[in-house]
N, C-alpha and C positions, 0 to 999 in steps of 0.2 A: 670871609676874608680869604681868598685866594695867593698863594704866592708860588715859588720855584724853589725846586728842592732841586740839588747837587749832589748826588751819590758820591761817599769817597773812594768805593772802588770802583767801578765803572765810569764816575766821571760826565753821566747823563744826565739830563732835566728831566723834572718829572714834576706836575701841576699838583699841588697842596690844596682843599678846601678847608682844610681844619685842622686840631693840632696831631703831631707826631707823638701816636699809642706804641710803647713796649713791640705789640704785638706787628705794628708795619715794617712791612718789608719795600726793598724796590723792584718795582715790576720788571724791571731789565735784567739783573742780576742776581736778584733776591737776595741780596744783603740790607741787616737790620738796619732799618732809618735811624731808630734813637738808639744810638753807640754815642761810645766815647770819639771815634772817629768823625761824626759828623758834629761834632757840638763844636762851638765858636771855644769852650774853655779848653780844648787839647791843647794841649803841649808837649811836646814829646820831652824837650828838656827841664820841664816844672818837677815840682816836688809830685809824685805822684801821678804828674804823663797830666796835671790839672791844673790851670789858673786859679780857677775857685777852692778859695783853701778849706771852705767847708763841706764839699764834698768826701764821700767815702770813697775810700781807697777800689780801685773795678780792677782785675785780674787781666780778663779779657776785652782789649779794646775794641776788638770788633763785632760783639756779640751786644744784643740787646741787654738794655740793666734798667733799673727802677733809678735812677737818678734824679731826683729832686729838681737839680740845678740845671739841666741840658737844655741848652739854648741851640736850637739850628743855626749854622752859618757856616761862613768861611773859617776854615780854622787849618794848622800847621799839614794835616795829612793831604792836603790839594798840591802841594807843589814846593819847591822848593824855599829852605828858611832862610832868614837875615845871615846867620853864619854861611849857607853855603851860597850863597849872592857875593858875599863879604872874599869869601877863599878864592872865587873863581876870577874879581876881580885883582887881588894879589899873584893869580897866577899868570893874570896876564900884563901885570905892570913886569913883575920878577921873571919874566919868561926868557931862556936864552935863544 
């Protein structure tokens, strides 16, 4: 199974054959693929920066971790959140 990985610092595609090891890095950048940063459960406002409430608490979100739960995907560090969509549209309704 083949798919597209999303770095979330660099922001590049990069072709997957198999699953995301601790140990992978991105070839662009060389920032850890399985962070807290690329998992679909970040959140930067959850309890714990995590959707998933049974995960353990990670320190460093950008650093590789033994995560159980980490699912690749789109997740809050791509771009920006519901709150700030939300403010920017208030500042343009409220604008003098």
């Amino acid at each position: 199974m083949s798919y597209t990985f999303t770095c979330w610092s660099c922001k590049k595609d990069t072709e997957k054959e198999d699953k995301i090891f601790r140990t992978d890095h991105c070839p662009h950048c060389y920032a850890a693929m399985k962070s807290c940063m690329n998992c679909s459960y970040y959140d930067a406002y959850a309890h714990n920066e995590c959707k998933e409430p049974m995960a353990e608490y990670t320190k460093d979100k950008e650093r590789a971790n033994f995560c159980d739960y980490f699912k690749c995907g789109t997740n809050a560090a791509e771009g920006p959140n519901a709150a700030e969509i939300a403010k920017a549209k208030l500042d343009a309704l409220f604008k003098k």
